[in-house]
C-alpha positions in Angstrom: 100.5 -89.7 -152.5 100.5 -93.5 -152.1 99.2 -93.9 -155.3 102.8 -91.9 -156.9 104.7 -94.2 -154.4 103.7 -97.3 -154.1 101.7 -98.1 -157.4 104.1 -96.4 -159.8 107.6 -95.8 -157.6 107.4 -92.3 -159.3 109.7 -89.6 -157.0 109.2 -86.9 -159.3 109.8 -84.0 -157.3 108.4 -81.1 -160.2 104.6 -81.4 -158.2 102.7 -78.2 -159.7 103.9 -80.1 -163.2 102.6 -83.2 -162.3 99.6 -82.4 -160.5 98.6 -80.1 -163.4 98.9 -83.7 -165.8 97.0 -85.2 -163.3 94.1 -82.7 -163.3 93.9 -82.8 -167.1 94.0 -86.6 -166.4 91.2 -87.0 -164.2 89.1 -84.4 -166.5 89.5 -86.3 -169.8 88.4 -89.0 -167.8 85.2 -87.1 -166.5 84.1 -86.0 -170.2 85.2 -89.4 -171.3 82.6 -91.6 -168.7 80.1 -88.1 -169.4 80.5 -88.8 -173.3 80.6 -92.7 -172.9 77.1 -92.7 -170.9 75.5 -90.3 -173.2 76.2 -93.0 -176.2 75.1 -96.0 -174.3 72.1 -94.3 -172.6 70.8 -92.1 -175.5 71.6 -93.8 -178.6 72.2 -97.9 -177.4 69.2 -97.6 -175.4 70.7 -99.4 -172.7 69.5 -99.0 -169.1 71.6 -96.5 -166.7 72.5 -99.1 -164.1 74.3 -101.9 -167.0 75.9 -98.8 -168.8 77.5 -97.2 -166.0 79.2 -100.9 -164.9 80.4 -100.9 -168.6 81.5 -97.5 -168.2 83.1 -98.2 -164.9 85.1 -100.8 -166.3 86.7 -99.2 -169.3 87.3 -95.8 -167.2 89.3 -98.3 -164.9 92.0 -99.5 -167.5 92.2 -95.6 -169.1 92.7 -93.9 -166.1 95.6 -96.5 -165.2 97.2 -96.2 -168.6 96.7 -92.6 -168.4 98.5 -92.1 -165.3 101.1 -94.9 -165.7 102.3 -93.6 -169.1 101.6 -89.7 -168.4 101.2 -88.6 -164.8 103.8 -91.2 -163.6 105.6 -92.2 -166.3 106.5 -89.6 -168.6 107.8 -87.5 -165.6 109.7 -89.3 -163.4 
């Protein structure tokens, strides 16, 4: 994919490996934003709109960390 290429210059060629980091990747992240709205929603009281931009914006720097140092990084 462009974003193995060109982001991260990562030619790993193990793919069933790497897509199954990936997967657990993006998951984490979806229970992660899930876990993250409940808290600022339910228990911050903020409103849904202003806590998903927040949520938005912290997802953004884990998933890249995630996949630089994991997905991309650890198997090159």
């Amino acid at each position: 994919s462009s974003n193995k290429i060109i982001t991260f210059q990562n030619y790993y060629k193990n793919i069933p490996l790497q897509y199954s980091v990936f997967l657990i990747g993006a998951l984490s992240a979806l229970l992660l934003t899930y876990l993250q709205m409940l808290l600022l929603i339910d228990y911050c009281r903020l409103q849904a709109m202003p806590a998903r931009m927040l949520v938005t914006f912290i997802m953004l720097f884990y998933n890249y960390a995630f996949h630089k140092y994991f997905t991309f990084g650890k198997l090159r």
